[in-house]
N, C-alpha and C positions, 0 to 999 in steps of 0.2 A: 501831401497829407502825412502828419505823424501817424507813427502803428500807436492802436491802443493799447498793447503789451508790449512794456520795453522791452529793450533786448538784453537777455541774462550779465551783467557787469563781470563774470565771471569769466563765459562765455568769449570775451574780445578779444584777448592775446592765445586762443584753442588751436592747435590742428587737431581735425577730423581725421581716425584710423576708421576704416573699414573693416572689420572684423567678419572674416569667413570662416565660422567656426567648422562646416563640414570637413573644408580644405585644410586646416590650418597644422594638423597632428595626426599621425597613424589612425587613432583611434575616431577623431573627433570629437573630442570630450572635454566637458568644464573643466576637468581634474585636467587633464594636462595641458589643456588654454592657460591656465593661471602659473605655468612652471615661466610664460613667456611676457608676464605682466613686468620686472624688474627690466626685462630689456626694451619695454615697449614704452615703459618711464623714461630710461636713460634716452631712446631714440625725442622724445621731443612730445608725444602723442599726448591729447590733452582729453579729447571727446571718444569713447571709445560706442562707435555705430557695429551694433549687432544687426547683419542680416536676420531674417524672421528664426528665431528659436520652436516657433510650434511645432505641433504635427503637421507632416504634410501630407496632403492626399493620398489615398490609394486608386482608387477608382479614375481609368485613362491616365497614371501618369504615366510621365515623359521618364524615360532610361528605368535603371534602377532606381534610386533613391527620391527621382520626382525632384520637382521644381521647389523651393523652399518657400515660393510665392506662390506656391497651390497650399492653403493653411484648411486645416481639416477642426482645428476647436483654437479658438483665439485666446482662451484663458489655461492653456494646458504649455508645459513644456516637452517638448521631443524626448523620449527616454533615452534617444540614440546620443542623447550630449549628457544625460543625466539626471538626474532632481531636482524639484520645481526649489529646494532649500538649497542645494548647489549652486544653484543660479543667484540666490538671495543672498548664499554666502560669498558671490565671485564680485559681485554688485558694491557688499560691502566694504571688501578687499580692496577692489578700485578708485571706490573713495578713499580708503584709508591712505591709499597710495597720492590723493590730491587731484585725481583725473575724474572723469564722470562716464556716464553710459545712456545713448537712446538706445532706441529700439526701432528695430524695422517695421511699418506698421501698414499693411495689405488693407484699404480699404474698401475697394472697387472690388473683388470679386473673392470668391473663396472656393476650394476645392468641390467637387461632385456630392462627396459625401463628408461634408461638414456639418457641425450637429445640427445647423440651421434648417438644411435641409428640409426634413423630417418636423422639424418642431416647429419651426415659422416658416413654411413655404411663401408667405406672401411679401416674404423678403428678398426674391428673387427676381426679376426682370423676365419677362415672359415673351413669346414670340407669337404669331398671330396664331399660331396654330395651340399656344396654350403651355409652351414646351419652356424649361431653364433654357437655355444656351450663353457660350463662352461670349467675350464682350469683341471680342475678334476671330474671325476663322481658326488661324494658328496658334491664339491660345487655347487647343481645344481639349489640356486639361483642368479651366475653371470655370465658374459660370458667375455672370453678374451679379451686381446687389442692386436693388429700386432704392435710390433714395428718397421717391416721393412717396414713402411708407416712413409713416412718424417713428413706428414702430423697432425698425429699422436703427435710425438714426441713435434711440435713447438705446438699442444694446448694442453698437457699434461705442458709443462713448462711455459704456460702461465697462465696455471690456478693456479700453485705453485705459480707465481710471484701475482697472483690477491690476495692472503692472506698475502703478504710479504705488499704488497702498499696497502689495505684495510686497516687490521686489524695491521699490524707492529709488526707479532708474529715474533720468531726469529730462528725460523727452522722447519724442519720436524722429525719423525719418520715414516719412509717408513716402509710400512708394506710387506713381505716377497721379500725383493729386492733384493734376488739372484733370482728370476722367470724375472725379467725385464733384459735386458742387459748392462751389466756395463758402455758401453762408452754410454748410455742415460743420469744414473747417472753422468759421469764424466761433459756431458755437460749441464747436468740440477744446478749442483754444480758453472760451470763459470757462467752461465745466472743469478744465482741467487745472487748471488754475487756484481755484477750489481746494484743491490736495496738494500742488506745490506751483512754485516758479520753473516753469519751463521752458525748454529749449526747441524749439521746431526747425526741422528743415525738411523742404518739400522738394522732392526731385518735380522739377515743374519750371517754365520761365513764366509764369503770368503773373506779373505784379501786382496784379490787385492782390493777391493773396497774403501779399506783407501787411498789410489795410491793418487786421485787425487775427490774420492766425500763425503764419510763418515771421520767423525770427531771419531764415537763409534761403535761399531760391539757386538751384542748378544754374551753372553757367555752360550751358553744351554748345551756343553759337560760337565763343573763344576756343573751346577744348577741339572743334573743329578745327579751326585757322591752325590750331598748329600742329594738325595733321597736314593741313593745307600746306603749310610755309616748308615742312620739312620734307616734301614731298618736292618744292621748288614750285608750287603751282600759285601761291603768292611769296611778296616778301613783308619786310619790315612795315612796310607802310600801310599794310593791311590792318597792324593792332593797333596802327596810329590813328588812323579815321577812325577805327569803332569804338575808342575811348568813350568820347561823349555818350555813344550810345549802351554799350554797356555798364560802363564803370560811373563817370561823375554823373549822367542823369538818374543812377539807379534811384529808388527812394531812400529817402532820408532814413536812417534808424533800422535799417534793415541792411542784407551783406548777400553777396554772391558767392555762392561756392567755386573754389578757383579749383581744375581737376588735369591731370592727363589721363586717369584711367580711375577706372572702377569695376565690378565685377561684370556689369554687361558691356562695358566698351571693349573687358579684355576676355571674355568667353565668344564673342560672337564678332568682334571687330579686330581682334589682335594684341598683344602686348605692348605697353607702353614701347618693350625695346620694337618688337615689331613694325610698329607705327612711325617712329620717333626717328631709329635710328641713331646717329651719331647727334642726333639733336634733341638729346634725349636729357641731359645735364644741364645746356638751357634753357628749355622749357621746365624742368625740374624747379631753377632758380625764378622763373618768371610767376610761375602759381603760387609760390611764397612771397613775393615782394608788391606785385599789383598788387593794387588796394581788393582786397577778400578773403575768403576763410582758405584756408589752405585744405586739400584731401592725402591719405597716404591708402594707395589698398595694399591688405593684405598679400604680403610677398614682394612688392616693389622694392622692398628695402634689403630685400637678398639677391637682388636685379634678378628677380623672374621673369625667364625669355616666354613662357609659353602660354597657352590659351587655355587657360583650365576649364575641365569638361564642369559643365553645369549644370546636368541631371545623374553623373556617377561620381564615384572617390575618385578625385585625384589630389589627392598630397603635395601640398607646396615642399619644395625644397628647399631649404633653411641651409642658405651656407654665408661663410663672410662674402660683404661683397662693398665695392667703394660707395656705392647709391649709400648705404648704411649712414657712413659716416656725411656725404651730401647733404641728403635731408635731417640728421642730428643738426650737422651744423646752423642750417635754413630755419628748424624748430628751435629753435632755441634762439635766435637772434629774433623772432619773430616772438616768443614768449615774453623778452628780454626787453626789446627796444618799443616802444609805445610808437612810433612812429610806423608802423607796423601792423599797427592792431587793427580790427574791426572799427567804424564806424568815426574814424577821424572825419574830419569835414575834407571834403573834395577838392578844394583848394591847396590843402595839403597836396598832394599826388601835383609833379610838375614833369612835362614833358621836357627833356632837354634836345635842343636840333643840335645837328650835327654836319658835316658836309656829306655824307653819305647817308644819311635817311633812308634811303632803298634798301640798305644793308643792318642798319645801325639801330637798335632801340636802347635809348637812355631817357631814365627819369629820377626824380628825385621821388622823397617820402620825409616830411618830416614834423613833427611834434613837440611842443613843449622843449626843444632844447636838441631834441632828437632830430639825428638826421642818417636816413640811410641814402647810397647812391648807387644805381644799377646801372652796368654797359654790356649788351649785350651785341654778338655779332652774327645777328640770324638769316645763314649761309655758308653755303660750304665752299667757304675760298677766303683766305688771309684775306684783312680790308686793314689800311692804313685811312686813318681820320682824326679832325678835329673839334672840337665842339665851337660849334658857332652863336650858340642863344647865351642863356645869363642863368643863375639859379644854382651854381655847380660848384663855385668860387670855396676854399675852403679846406680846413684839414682832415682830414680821414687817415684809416687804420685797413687794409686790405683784410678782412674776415678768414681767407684762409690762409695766408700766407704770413700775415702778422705784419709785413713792412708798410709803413708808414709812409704817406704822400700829402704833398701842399700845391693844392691845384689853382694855376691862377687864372688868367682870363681866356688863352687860346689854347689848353693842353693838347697834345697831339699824344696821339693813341696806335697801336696796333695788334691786332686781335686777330685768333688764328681760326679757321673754321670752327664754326658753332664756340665759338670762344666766349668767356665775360670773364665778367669785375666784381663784386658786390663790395664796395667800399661803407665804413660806417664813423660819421662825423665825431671830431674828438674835440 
C-alpha cells in the first residue's frame, strides 16, 4: 500500500541528531545550544530532533528536574532553556544553516499537574474507582489521556499545529505512538499538513502506521542484534536472515530508523561504547549504509562512555574524539551519494556471499550510476576470505583512506577484528 503523504524529498539524503538540550551545555540553554550549531553542520547532521522543550511536571516527579516526558502545558516553553522567541530564533538559525527541526511530541500522557488537568478532566483515563492514574505502575509520574474523548483529540492537534505556526519547526517525533491510536495519528498527519509539509517519525514498529501518518518507524529489532552479535551471542548471519524482514519487506515510501543508541537505550541500557564495545565502529558504519535513515545522539560524537542521568544535570562532555570524524565522514557520503538515500527501490540493497558468511557481512548499495560497497568483519578474530556471489565486480575509491581498487571476480580479503571497508564506485 502507498503512504497517502509522501515522504518530505528533502528528507532522503537526512541524518537524524538527537538533541538533548538539558544535557547538552553547563547551563542548558538555547543561547549556548546554538554556539554548537556550525559544528553540528560541519559533522553531517541534517534533521535536528528536539527532546520535549516544555514544562515539565512538578507534582511526583522523578529526581530533580523530572522526566522531560512528564510535560505540564504543551504550548509553553521550559524557562530553564529560555524564551518561547529564542526558540523561534534557534529554529530559524537552523534553517538558515540548510538543516531542519522536529519536535518531540508526548502524546499518551501528561504530567499530574498539566493545565488539562483542572480544565478538561475528562480528558483523562479513569480507573474503576473514578481516579487519573499513570498508563503503567512505573511511570508513576504521568497520568494518561482517553482518546475516546473527541474532545481530546481536537486540543491535542491543536497544540502540534501551535509549534508548526509559532516556531515553523517541521515535524515531530511522537514518543511511543503505538500506545495512542493510529486513526489519531492518521488524522493529526492530514490537520497538520494544512500548515506545512511534514516530516514524522514514530518511535513505534507497527507498520500500519506509515499507511497514512509516519514518514520513519524505529528499528529496535536490528539495534538489538547488534548488541546481540557484539556481545558473541549471534553472528553475521543473524542480519542476513532478517533482511527480508526488516529491510526489503519494509513498506514501500516510508524508511526505518537505523540506530545504536538514543537517550533511553543509553540512560537505562548503557552507552553505545558500553554496549558495543570494540564493535562499536562497525555497527557505527552499518546504520549509515543499510538501507534507512541514519540516528546520532547527543554526545556520541565526542565518544561518550557514560550513562547520562535522566531525571538530574549531567553535562555531556565535549572533547575531540575519532567517532567525530567516523560519523562526518559516514554523513556526508550518505548526504552525498544517492545510493544512500532513503526510499531507493529494495533491489537496489544486494547482499554479497562470501566464503565466511558466519563472520562476514557484505553488500552493495547502488543508484542511478551510484554505487557504494560495504565489508564488514562482525567478530572479534582476523577472518581471511573471499567473495563468492556476483554484484561486486568494479572500480572503487576506499572512503577513508583515499586508495584506489579494481575488484574482479574472486577478491580475496582480510579484515582484522570488528574490521571494514566502505569502498565508493568510481
Amino acid at each position: 500500500m502507498s503512504q497517502k503523504y509522501k515522504f518530505p524529498e528533502w528528507a532522503r539524503n537526512q541524518v537524524v541528531y538527537e538533541v538533548n538540550l538539558r544535557q547538552y551545555t553547563p547551563g542548558g540553554t538555547i543561547k549556548e545550544f546554538r554556539e554548537h550549531l556550525p559544528r553540528l553542520k560541519e559533522l553531517g547532521a541534517g534533521i535536528l530532533w528536539f527532546m520535549p522543550v516544555q514544562p515539565v511536571g512538578i507534582e511526583n516527579r522523578k529526581g530533580t528536574l523530572g522526566s522531560y516526558y512528564s510535560i505540564r502545558n504543551y504550548c509553553e516553553l521550559d524557562s530553564d532553556y529560555g524564551t518561547m522567541q529564542e526558540f523561534v530564533d534557534l529554529v530559524q538559525e537552523i534553517h538558515s544553516m540548510g538543516m531542519y527541526v522536529i519536535l518531540d511530541w508526548v502524546a499518551n500522557h501528561t504530567a499530574w499537574d498539566h493545565n488539562w488537568v483542572n480544565e478538561f478532566p475528562q480528558f483523562y483515563r479513569r480507573n474503576e474507582a473514578g481516579k487519573v492514574h499513570p498508563p503503567f505502575p512505573e511511570w508513576e509520574d504521568v497520568i494518561g489521556l482517553d482518546y475516546s474523548n473527541p474532545g481530546l483529540r481536537e486540543a491535542m492537534i491543536s497544540s502540534m499545529k501551535f509549534w508548526l505556526e509559532t516556531a515553523d519547526i517541521d515535524g515531530f517525533r511522537c514518543d511511543m505512538a503505538m500506545l495512542v491510536p493510529t486513526d489519531f495519528w492518521n488524522r493529526a498527519r492530514t490537520e497538520l499538513e494544512k500548515v506545512k509539509h511534514v516530516f514524522m517519525l514514530a518511535e513505534a514498529e507497527q507498520r500500519d502506521l506509515t499507511e497514512e501518518a509516519f514518514d520513519v518507524l524505529y528499528n529496535w529489532n536490528l539495534m538489538h542484534v547488534w548488541n546481540d552479535i557484539a556481545k558473541g551471542k549471534y553472528t553475521a548471519d543473524e542480519i542476513r536472515w532478517r533482511i527480508p524482514s526488516e529491510i526489503t519487506d519494509f513498506p514501500e515510501g516510508s524508511d526505518n530508523m537505523m540506530f545504536i543508541s538514543n537517550h533511553d537505550e543509553n540512560s537505562w541500557n548503557g552507552s553505545e561504547i558500553e554496549r558495543l564495545n570494540f564493535a562499536l565502529e562497525a555497527f557505527a558504519i552499518l546504520i549509515f549504509t543499510l538501507p534507512g535513515m541514519p540516528l546520532i545522539y547527543s554526545g556520541m560524537e565526542a565518544g561518550n562512555h557514560r550513562r547520562l542521568e535522566f531525571f538530574d544535570k549531567d553535562c555531556i562532555d565535549w572533547k575531540q574524539d575519532k567517532m567525530a570524524v567516523l560519523y562526518s565522514k559516514l554523513a556526508h557520503l550518505r548526504i552525498s551519494n544517492p545510493a544512500l538515500w532513503s526510499l531507493q527501490p529494495k533491489s537496489d540493497f544486494q547482499l554479497i556471499a562470501s566464503d565466511r558468511d558466519d563472520k562476514i557481512l557484505s553488500f552493495t548499495r547502488q543508484s542511478s550510476g551510484s554505487k557504494v560497497l560495504v565489508v564488514l568483519n562482525l567478530s572479534a578474530e582476523q577472518i581471511d576470505f573471499r567473495f563468492t556471489g556476483i554484484g561486486f565486480q568494479g572500480k572503487y575509491w576506499d572512503i577513508f583512506s583515499g586508495m584506489h581498487i579494481t575488484m574482479g571476480d574472486t577478491p580475496c580479503f582480510s579484515l582484522g577484528a570488528w574490521g571494514y571497508r566502505v569502498w565508493e564506485g568510481i
